[in-house]
C-alpha positions in Angstrom: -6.7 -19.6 13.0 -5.4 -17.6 9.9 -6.4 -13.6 10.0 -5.2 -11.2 7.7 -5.7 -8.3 9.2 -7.6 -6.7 12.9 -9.2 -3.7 12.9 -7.2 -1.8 16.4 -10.2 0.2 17.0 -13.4 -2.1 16.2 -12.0 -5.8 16.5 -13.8 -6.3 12.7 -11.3 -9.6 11.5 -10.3 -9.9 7.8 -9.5 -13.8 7.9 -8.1 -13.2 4.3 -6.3 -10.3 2.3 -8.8 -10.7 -0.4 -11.5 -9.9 2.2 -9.7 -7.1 3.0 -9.2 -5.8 -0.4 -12.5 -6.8 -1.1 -13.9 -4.7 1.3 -16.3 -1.7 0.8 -15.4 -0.5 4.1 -11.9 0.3 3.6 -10.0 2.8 1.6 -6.5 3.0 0.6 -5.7 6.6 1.5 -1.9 6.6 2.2 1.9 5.4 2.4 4.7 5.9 4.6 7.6 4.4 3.0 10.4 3.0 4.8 13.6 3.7 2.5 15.8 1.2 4.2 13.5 -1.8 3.7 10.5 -0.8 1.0 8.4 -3.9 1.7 8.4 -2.7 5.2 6.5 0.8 4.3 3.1 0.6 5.9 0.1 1.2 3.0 -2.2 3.1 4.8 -6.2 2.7 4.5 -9.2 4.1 6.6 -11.6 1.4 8.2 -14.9 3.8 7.1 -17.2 1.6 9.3 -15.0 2.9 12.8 -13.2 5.8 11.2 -9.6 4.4 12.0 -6.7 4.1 10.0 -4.6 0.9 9.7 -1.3 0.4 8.4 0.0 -2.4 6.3 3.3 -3.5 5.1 3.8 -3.0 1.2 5.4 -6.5 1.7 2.1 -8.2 2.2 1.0 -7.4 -1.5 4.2 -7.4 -3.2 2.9 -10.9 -5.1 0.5 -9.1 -6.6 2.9 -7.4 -8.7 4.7 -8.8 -11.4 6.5 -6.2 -13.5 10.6 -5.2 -13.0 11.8 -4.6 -9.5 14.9 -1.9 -10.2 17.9 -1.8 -8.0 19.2 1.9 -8.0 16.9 4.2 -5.9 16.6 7.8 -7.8 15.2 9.6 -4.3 16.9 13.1 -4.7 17.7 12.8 -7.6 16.4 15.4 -10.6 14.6 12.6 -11.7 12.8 11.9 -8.8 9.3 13.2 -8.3 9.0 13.1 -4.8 5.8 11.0 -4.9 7.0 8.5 -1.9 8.3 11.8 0.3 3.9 12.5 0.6 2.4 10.0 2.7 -1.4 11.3 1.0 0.6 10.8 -2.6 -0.6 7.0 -4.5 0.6 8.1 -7.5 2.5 5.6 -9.6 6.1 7.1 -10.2 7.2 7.1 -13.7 11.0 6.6 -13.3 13.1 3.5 -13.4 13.6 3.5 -9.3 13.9 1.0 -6.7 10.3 2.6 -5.1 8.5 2.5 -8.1 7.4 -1.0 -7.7 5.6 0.0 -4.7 3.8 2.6 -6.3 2.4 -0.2 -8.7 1.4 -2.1 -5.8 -1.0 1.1 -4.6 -2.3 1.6 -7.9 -3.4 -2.3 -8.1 -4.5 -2.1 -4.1 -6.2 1.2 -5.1 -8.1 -0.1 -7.9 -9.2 -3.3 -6.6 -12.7 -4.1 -7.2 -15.0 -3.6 -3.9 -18.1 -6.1 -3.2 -21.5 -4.3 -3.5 
């Protein structure tokens, strides 16, 4: 039996990612980036119908990005706006960095059409 995702606190099942995303009932509200391994950073969203928060890893939904991937990291560096430093922060980074293909991934997670 296939399931994307189990709610720790409820039980609710999302047999598929795209019932996840599709999913009035959660929220993207965070990430906690893991520098060593960026598809390991958990995306963090709130399960509204419980009230608890559930972490997934970037890595799940790196397909459904399909820009440039950069090798150098520019973490503190002048150039570096800090943005994955703020779990609370989805916005996308501007600069040519190693993380900033992550930030695309929130901003499509983040925008992804809910059902009614």
């Amino acid at each position: 039996m296939n399931k994307f995702k189990k709610c720790t606190n409820c039980g609710h099942l999302w047999q598929l990612r795209k019932d996840f995303l599709d999913d009035p009932t959660t929220e993207i509200v965070g990430y906690q980036v893991n520098f060593d391994h960026l598809h390991l950073g958990l995306i963090l969203f709130n399960h509204l119908k419980c009230g608890t928060t559930l972490g997934i890893p970037a890595g799940e939904f790196k397909d459904l990005y399909h820009g440039p991937i950069y090798n150098d990291r520019m973490t503190g560096t002048e150039q570096c706006n800090e943005y994955c430093l703020h779990d609370n922060n989805l916005d996308p980074c501007p600069e040519k960095c190693e993380c900033a293909y992550v930030r695309e991934i929130l901003q499509i997670v983040r925008h992804w059409p809910k059902n009614d």
